[in-house]
N, C-alpha and C positions, 0 to 999 in steps of 0.2 A: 487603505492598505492595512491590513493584520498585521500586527506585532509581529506574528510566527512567519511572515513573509522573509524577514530578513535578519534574525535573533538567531533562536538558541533550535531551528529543525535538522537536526541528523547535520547539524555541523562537525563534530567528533568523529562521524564516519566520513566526512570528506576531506575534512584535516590528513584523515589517514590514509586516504586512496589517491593516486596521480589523476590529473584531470584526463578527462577522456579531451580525445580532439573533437572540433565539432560547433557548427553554426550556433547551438543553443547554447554554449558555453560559453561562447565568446561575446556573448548575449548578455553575459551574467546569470545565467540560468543552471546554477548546479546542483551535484544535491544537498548541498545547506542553505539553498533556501533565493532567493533574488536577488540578494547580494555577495550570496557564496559566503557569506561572515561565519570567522568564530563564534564559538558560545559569547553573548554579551551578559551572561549569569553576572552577578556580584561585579561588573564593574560599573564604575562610575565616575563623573568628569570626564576629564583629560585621557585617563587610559581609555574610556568607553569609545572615546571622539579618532582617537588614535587607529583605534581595533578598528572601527567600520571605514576610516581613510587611507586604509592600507590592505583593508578587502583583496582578494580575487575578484572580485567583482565591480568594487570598485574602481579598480586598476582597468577592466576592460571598458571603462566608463569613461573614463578621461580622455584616452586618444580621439572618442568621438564628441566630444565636449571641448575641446581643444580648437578641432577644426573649423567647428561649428562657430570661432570666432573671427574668422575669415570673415564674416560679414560686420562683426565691428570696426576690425582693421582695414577693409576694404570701403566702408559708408560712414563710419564715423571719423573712427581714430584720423585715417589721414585728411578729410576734409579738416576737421579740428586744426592740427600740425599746419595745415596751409592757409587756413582762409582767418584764425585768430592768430593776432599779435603776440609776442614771446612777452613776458613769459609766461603769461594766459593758456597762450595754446599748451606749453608742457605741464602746465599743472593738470587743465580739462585731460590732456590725453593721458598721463598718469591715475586720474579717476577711473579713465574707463579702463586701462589696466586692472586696476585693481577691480572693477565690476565683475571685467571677463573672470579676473580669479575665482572669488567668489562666487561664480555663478559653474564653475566649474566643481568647487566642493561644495554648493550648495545640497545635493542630492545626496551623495556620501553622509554629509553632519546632517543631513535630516535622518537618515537611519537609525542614528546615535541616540534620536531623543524618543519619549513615549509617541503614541501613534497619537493624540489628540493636539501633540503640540509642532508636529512637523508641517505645520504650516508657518513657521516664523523662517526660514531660511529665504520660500521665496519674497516672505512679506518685507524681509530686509534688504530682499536686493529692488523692491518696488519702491520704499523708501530714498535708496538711495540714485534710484534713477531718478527720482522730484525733479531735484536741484539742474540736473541736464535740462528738462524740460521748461522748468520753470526760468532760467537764467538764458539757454540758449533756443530754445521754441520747440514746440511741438513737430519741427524734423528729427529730432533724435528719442519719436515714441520709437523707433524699432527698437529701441532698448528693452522695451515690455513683450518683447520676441522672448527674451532669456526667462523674463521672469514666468511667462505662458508655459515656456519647456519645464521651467524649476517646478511651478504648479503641478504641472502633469505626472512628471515621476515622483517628486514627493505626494501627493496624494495618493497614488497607484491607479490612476488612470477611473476616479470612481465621477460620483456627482458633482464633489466639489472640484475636482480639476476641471470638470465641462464649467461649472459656472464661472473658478473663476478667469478662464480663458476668455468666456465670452464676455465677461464684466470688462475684464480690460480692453479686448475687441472694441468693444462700444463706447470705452471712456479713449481709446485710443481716437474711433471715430470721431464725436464731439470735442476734442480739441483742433483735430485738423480742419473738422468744419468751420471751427468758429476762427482759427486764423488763417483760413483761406476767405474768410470774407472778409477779416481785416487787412490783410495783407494777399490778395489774388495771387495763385502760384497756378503752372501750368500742371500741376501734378494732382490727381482727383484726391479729394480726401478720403476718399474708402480702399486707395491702394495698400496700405502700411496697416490697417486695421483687418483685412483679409488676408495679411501673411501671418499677420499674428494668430487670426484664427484659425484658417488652414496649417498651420504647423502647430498650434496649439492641441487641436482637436487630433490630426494624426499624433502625438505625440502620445495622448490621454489612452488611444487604440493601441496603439503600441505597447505602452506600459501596461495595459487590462490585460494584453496577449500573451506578454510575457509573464506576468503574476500567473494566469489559468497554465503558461505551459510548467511555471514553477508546481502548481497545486497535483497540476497531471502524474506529472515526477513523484511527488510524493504518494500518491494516490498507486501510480504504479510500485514502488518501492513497497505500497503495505497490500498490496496483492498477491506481493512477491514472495511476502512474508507468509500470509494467510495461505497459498498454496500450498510451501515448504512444509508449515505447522498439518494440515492436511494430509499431503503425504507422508509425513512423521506419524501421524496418528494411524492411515492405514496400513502403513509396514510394520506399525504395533501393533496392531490389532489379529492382522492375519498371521502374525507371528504367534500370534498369542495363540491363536485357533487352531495353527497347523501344528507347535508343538505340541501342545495340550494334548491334540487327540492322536498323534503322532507316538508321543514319549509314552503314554499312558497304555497304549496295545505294544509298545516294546515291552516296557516294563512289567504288563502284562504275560505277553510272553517267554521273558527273558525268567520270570518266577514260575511259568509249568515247566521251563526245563529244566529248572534245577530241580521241582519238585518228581520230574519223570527218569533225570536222570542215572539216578539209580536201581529200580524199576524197570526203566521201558529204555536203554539207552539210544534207538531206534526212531523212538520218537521223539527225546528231547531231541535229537540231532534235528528232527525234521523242525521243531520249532524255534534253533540257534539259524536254522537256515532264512526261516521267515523273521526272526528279528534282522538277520544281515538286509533281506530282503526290505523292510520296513526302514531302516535307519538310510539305505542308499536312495530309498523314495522321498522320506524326508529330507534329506538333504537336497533333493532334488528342487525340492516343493520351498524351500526355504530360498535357495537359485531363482524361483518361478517367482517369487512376491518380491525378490528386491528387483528385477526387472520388471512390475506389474504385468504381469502374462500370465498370474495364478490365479484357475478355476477350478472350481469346486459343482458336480454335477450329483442330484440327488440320484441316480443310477448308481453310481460310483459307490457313492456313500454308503448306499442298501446294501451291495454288492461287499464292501469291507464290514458290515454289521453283522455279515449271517455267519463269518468264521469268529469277529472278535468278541459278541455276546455268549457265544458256547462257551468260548475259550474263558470268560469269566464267570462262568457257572450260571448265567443268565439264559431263561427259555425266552428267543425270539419271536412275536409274533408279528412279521411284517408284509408288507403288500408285496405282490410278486410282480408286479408292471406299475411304470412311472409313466404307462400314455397317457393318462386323464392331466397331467401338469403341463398347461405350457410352457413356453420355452424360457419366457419375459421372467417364470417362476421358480425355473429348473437349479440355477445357480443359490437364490436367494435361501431355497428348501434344503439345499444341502451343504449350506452351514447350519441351519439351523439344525440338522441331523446329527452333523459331525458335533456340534455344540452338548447337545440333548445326550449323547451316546456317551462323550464324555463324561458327562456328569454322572449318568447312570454308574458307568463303569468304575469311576472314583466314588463318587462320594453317595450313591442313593444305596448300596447296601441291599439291593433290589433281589429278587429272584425271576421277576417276568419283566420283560418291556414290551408294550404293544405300540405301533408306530401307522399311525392312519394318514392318506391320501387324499388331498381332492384339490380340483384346480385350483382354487384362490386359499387352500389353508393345507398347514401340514401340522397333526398333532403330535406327542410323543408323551406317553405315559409309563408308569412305573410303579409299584408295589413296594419301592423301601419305605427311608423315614422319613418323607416329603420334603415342603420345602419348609426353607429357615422362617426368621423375622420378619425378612426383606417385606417391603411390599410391591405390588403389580408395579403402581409410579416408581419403585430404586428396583433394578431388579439385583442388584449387590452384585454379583461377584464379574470379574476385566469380562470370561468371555461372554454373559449374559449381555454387558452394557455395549460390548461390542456391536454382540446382535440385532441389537435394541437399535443401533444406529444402521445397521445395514436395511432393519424394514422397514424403519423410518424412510432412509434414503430411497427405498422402493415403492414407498405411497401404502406403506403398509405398517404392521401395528406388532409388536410381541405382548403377548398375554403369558405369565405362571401363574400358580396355582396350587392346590390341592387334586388329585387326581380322583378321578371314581372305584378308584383300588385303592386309596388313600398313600399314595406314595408321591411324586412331583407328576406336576403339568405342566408343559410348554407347549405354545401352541404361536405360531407364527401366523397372520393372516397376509394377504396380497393383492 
């Protein structure tokens, strides 16, 4: 069993959450971890030993560890009380008292220690089961029943719990044999050595099921994470996109009507009309990406290029039909339009754009001051890296450049 099974895993977020109801909780199985413990960071001793026996998890521990002593009180302790003389008998039965105890926080104080040394909890209670055996007979191996269970959950149900379940199975075996032929008894010597191993072995299953369903937990908790962070990054992203090229033909247009306003009052009116018009579509489209339902279609996209490159003193030269694009292509093409158009219109200081078509590529060129430092691998600026990740995401590739007009090159493939 990993340290991080039952330490310091997103204990601090469950310190802070109520448990949920539920089979695997009560299991021990929360989200900090198989034992549900606090951070065990920085302590040490007695506070360490303290912290994991008073778990959540450990607590769910006990009432079935508890039970489970039913079979000492029921095959031992009272034979003991009856069949040895006082005050023998109350001492023996006092031992196995205190057995049961210990074998009930055995599993708890093994958490407490490094993961190479929680094997001393059950080796102590194997220890001290000798003396039964060796003083009153190899009928009280069921004692090596607790310490197979103790193996089991302290190891976390790996190798060495199967070994040493079956070690003991076998040395349980080889005593009953050897004093059933000293002493004949109607009871087979392989009965008390197969409950050791059948509850030993379910035990070891159980504990592996429960550690995988603890891993699961977590596994799903950093998926949960990894999707969040994902959708964070896309609602940046197409924020980034749709203001950009959004604010940018406002702003555009919100500067020819002041520049027409005095002049042409007729027309700036008509151009306050299409910024109203542009700012209630934005907003719209801002609506459209926090519910993921915004699309962006390379029709669209031509179709707003051939008012807003006039409107910025740019001669448009673009394709007049989008049939040649499939469909798989249509969305990915026009962002990379609205990307391309953007930049033109801020920052390339262009006089022409030409804008070329074909099924698996969309180019977009320009005539200003090209492009920066960047290179093809950084393509530098949010909404370039954006894009960059959208044709990625699409089994495809962004390429810039220098253009054959000597102004920028973008060119998306698919």
């Amino acid at each position: 069993m990993t340290d991080d099974v039952c330490d310091e895993q997103d204990a601090t977020a469950s310190a802070g959450r109520p448990a949920r109801r539920g089979f695997p909780l009560r299991l021990g199985i929360g989200q900090g971890g198989f034992l549900d413990a606090p951070s065990l960071d920085g302590a040490t001793g007695w506070p360490r030993l303290r912290l994991t026996l008073g778990a959540p998890g450990a607590k769910r521990w006990y009432p079935g560890a508890l039970i489970s002593q039913l079979f000492i009180i029921g095959f031992i302790l009272v034979p003991l009380l009856t069949q040895l003389p006082a005050p023998a008998s109350w001492l023996w039965g006092l031992g196995v008292l205190v057995y049961g105890a210990l074998f009930t926080v055995s599993f708890p104080a093994a958490m407490a220690l490094p993961s190479p040394w929680r094997w001393v909890p059950p080796a102590v209670l194997l220890l001290l089961s000798l003396p039964f055996l060796l003083v009153l007979g190899p009928d009280l191996s069921g004692l090596w029943t607790y310490v197979a269970v103790s193996a089991a959950m302290c190891f976390g149900g790996d190798r060495r719990a199967l070994l040493a379940v079956v070690g003991l199975a076998a040395a349980a075996f080889v005593l009953n044999l050897v004093d059933g032929a000293l002493q004949p008894s109607s009871t087979p010597p392989w009965t008390m050595p197969l409950v050791i191993l059948s509850i030993g072995t379910l035990m070891a299953a159980f504990t592996r099921n429960l550690q995988t369903l603890a891993e699961l937990r977590r596994t799903q908790k950093e998926l949960a994470t990894v999707a969040v962070e994902e959708e964070r990054n896309r609602v940046a992203r197409d924020m980034h996109d749709i203001l950009g090229h959004s604010l940018s033909a406002i702003a555009l247009k919100a500067d020819l009507a002041a520049t027409l306003s005095e002049r042409d009052p007729d027309a700036a009116s008509a151009e306050i009309r299409e910024v109203q018009t542009l700012a209630r579509a934005t907003l719209s489209d801002m609506r459209a990406v926090v519910s993921g339902y915004r699309q962006v279609r390379i029709a669209s996209e031509l179709a707003s290029l051939r008012t807003l490159l006039p409107a910025a003193g740019i001669t448009a030269h673009l394709p007049t039909t989008t049939d040649e694009v499939p469909e798989r292509n249509r969305e990915l093409f026009g962002w990379a339009l609205r990307e391309a158009a953007t930049n033109v219109i801020r920052h390339a200081g262009a006089a022409h754009c030409w804008v070329a078509l074909a099924p698996g590529r969309i180019t977009v060129e320009d005539d200003g001051v090209g492009p920066g430092a960047h290179s093809p691998a950084d393509p530098g600026g949010t909404g370039l890296h954006g894009l960059a990740e959208r044709a990625a995401d699409a089994g495809g590739a962004l390429r810039i450049g220098r253009s054959r007009h000597g102004g920028f090159l973008l060119e998306v493939t698919a």
